[in-house]
Structures are given as structure tokens and as C-alpha cells.
C-alpha positions in Angstrom: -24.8 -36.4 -34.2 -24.7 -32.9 -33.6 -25.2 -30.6 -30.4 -26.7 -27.5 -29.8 -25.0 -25.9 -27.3 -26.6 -21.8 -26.7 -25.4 -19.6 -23.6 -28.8 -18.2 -21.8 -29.3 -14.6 -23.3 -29.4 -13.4 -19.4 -25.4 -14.3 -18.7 -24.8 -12.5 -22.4 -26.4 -9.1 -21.1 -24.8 -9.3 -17.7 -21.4 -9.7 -19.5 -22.1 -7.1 -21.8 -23.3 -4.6 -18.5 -20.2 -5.7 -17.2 -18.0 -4.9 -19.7 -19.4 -1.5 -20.4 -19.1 -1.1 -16.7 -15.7 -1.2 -16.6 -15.1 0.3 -19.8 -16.7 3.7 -18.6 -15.4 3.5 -14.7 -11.5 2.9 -16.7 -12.8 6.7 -19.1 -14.0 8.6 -15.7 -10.1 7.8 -14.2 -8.5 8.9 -17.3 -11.0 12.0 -17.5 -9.8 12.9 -13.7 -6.1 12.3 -14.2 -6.2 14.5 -17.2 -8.3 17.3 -15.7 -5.4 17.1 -13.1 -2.5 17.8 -15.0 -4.7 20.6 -16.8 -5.5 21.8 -13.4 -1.6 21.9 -12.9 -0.8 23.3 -16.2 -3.4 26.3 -15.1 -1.4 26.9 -11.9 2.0 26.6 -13.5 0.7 29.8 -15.0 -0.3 32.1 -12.6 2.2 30.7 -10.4 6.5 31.2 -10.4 6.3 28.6 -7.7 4.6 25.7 -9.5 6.4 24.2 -12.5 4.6 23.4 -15.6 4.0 19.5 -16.3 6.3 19.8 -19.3 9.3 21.1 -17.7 8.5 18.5 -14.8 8.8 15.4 -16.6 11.6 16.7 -18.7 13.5 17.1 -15.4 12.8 13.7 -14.4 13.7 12.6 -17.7 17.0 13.8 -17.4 17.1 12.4 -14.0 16.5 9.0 -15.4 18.8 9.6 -18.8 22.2 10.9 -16.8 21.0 8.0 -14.2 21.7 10.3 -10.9 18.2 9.0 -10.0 18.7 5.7 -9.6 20.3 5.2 -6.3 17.7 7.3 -4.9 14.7 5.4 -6.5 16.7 1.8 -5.0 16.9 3.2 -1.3 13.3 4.2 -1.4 11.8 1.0 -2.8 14.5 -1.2 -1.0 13.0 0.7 2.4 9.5 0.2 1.8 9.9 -3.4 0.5 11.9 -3.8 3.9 9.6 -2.5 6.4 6.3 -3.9 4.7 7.5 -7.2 5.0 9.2 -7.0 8.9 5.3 -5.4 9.4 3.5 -7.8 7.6 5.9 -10.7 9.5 4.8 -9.5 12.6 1.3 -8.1 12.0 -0.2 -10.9 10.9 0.5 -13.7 14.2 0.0 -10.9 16.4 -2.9 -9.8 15.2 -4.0 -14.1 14.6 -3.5 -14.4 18.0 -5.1 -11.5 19.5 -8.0 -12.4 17.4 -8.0 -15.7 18.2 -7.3 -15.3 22.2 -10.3 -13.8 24.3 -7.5 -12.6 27.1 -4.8 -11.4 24.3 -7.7 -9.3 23.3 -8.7 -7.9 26.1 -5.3 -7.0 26.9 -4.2 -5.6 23.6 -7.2 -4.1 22.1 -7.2 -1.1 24.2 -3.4 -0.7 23.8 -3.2 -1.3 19.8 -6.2 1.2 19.8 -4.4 4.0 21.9 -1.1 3.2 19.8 -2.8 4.8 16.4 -3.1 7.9 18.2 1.2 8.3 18.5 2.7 9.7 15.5 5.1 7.0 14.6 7.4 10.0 13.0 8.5 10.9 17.0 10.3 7.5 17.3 12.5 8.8 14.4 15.4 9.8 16.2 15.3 6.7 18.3 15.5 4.6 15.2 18.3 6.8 13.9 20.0 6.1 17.4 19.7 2.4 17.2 20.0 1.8 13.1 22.0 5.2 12.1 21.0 7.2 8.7 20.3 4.5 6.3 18.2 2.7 4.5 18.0 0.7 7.8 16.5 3.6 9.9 13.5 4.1 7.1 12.9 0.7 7.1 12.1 0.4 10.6 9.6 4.2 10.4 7.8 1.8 8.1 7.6 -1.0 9.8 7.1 0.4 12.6 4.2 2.2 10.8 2.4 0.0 8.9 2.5 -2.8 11.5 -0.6 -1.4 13.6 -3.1 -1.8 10.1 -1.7 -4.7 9.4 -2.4 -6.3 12.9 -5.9 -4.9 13.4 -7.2 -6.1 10.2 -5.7 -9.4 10.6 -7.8 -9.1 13.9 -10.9 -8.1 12.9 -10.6 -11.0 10.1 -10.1 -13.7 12.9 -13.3 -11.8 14.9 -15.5 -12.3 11.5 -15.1 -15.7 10.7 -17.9 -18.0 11.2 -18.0 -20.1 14.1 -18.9 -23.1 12.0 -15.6 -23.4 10.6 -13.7 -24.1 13.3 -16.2 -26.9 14.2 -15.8 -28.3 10.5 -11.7 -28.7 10.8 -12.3 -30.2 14.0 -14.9 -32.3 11.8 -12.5 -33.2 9.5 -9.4 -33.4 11.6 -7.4 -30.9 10.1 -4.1 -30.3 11.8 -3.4 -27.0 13.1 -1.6 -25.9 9.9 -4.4 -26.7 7.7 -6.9 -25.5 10.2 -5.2 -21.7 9.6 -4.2 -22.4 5.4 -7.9 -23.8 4.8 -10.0 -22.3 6.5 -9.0 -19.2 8.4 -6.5 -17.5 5.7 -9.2 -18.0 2.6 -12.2 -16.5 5.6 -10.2 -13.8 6.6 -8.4 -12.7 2.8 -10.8 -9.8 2.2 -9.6 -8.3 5.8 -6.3 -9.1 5.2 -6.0 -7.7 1.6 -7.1 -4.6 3.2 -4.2 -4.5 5.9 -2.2 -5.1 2.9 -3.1 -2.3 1.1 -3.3 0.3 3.8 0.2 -1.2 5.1 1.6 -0.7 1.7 0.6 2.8 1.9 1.3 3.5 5.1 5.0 2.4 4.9 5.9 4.4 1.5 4.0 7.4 3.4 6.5 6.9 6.5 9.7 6.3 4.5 9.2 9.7 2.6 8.7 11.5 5.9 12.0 9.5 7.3 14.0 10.9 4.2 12.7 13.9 4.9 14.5 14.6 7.7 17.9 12.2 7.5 18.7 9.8 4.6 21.8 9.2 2.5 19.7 8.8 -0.6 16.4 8.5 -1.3 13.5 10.0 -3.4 11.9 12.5 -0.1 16.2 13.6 0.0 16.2 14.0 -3.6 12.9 16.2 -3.5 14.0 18.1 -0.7 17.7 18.4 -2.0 15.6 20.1 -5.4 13.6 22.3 -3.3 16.5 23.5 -1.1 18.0 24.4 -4.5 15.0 26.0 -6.1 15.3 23.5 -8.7 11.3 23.0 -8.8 11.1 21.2 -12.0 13.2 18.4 -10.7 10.9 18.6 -7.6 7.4 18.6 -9.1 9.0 15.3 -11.2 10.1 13.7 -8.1 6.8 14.1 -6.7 5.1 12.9 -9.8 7.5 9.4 -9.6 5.9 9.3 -5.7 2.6 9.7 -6.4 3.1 7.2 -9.8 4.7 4.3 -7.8 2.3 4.9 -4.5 -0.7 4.6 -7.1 0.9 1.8 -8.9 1.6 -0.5 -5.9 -2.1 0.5 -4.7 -4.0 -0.6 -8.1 -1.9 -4.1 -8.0 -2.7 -5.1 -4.3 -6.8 -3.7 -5.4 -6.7 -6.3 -8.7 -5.3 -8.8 -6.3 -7.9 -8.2 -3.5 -10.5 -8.1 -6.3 -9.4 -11.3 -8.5 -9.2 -13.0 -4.6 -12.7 -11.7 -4.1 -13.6 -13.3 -6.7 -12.8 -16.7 -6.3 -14.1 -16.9 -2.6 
């Protein structure tokens, strides 16, 4: 006894369309990060104040190979890792509960709104007062930072659910806990993934700007260390490792807001 088993013709051409989608979107984001660097190897040229891409990565390559940059590269993660997670501890029930709570919202919304328009960068030397210059004091910038995006799309997730859903955990008598792991946390992931990544962002943004101006180590002190010293290979490098780890951190938290996307 044998079976015949065929896949429809229309899910072969969709996969196909698929695949050649992504296939030409991943060429167009090569094509742009090459006509980048040419664009910098262009300027390097006409310019004593822009070094060339060669001698930019062979700076950082030395960087890496006498290992001077590695205590720099720790305090910069270790800061962002640190504030994202005190923001994302504290974003998320705030901004649960202020979506959840007609009166929290009406007393927050305006604040949390006015609160984007303060440069967190002027509570600096307030943070430097209370944490000294550390790797403590950047961690609270990006906290302090990336807590507002955080909150509000954790808000405007709560806002979007449907209104059936709470009516089906009651329908099922889910306890509280499952009520929120259930139903409201896979309802509200495409908001949240969004706080996440603008978070993410936000905090590495903040922690650069805080090493800017006092750090013990650090990539922004290392940059600015290079830039006080003319040394603008190392610079351009150091900004090159920035812009690689910022891009790098965004393109995981996009696959994981896409493969999540997915499955709902």
C-alpha cells in the first residue's frame, strides 16, 4: 500500500517568493553597508580629519591584540546590560499597571508624556553624586533612560488587548498569574518587543553619552581619550565597534520580535 503524498503547487511558489524575498532584501543591506565604507574611503581622502577604513580597523586590531581594549568593551556592555534590565524591571509593572488602571492612567499619562521631553543627560551629575564615576553611575543614565519606552509600550500593549480575553480567563478561571503569562504577555509581545528594542537602544545611546563626560573606562572614554590625542584611527575604530555592537544587539531583539510574530 503506497501513498501519494504532493504539497499544493501554491504553498511551493509562496515559499519560493519568500525565499527570494529575503535573499534580495539580505543583497540590498550588504549593497548599503558597502557603499558606506566606500563613502568613507572617499572622505578619508579629501579629508586629514577622517581616517581611512584600513587604518581604522587596524587600530582596533591592535586594540584587541595588545588587549588594552578589553576593560573598556566590559564597562560598556556590563553598563548597558545593567541599566536595561533595572529599566525593563521596572518598566514593565509600571507600565502593566498604568495600562491596566483607568485612575493610574489618568494620573500618569500626562506625566510619563511630559517626562520624554527632559533630557535624561541633565540628571548626570546627580547620578554621579549618588553612585560616583563608575560603571554604577552609567548604569543608572540608562536605566534611567530607557525606562520611559519601556513603560509606554508596555502600556499601550495592555490598552490594545481585546476585551474578550479577560472575560475568557475569568471563563476559565485562570489565576491571576496565568491571567497575565497566558493571555496578556503573548497579546501584548509585539508592543513589548518594541519597548525592548527601543530600550536596548536607548540605554547603549545614554551610556556612551555618560562616558562621555566621566567614566573610569569605557568605549565613549576610550573614543574620547583617542580624539583628545589626535589618535583618529583608534577613534574611527572605536566608533565602528559602537555602531557594530548597537546594530548587532538591534538585529537579535528584530529576529526575536519577528520569530515571536510568528508564532502568535
Amino acid at each position: 500500500m503506497s501513498t501519494d503524498l504532493t504539497i499544493p503547487s501554491g504553498i511551493i511558489t509562496q515559499q519560493s517568493a519568500d525565499r527570494a524575498r529575503v535573499i534580495r532584501d539580505n543583497v540590498w543591506r550588504v549593497a548599503v553597508l558597502v557603499a558606506l565604507v566606500l563613502l568613507w574611503a572617499l572622505l578619508s581622502t579629501m579629508s586629514d580629519l577622517v581616517a581611512s577604513p584600513t587604518d581604522s580597523l587596524n587600530a582596533l586590531a591592535e586594540r584587541f591584540a595588545d588587549g588594552s581594549i578589553y576593560r573598556h568593551l566590559n564597562a560598556t556592555l556590563q553598563a548597558v546590560a545593567i541599566g536595561f534590565l533595572i529599566a525593563a524591571a521596572i518598566g514593565f509593572p509600571l507600565g502593566y499597571a498604568i495600562g491596566r488602571s483607568k485612575f493610574l492612567g489618568a494620573v500618569f499619562d500626562p506625566l510619563v508624556a511630559g517626562a520624554f521631553a527632559i533630557p535624561r543627560v541633565i540628571f548626570f551629575p546627580i547620578l554621579l553624586q549618588i553612585f560616583g564615576v563608575g560603571v554604577g553611575a552609567q548604569s543608572a543614565m540608562a536605566a534611567l533612560a530607557a525606562v520611559f519606552p519601556i513603560m509606554v509600550s508596555t502600556t499601550a500593549g495592555v490598552r490594545a488587548i481585546n476585551p474578550l480575553l479577560p472575560k475568557l480567563a475569568r471563563s476559565l478561571s485562570l489565576s491571576p498569574l496565568q491571567t497575565v503569562t497566558k493571555i496578556y504577555i503573548p497579546a501584548m509581545a509585539p508592543s513589548l518587543m518594541v519597548g525592548i528594542r527601543i530600550g536596548f537602544s536607548i540605554a547603549f545611546i545614554n551610556v556612551i553619552i555618560a562616558e562621555f563626560f566621566a567614566a573610569r573606562a569605557g568605549l565613549g572614554l576610550l573614543a574620547l581619550r583617542a580624539y583628545g590625542m589626535l589618535d583618529l584611527p583608534t577613534m574611527y575604530g572605536i566608533i565602528v565597534l559602537l555602531a557594530a555592537i548597537a546594530l548587532a544587539g538591534n538585529l537579535v531583539l528584530w529576529a526575536v520580535e519577528r520569530r515571536l510574530g510568528n508564532k502568535l
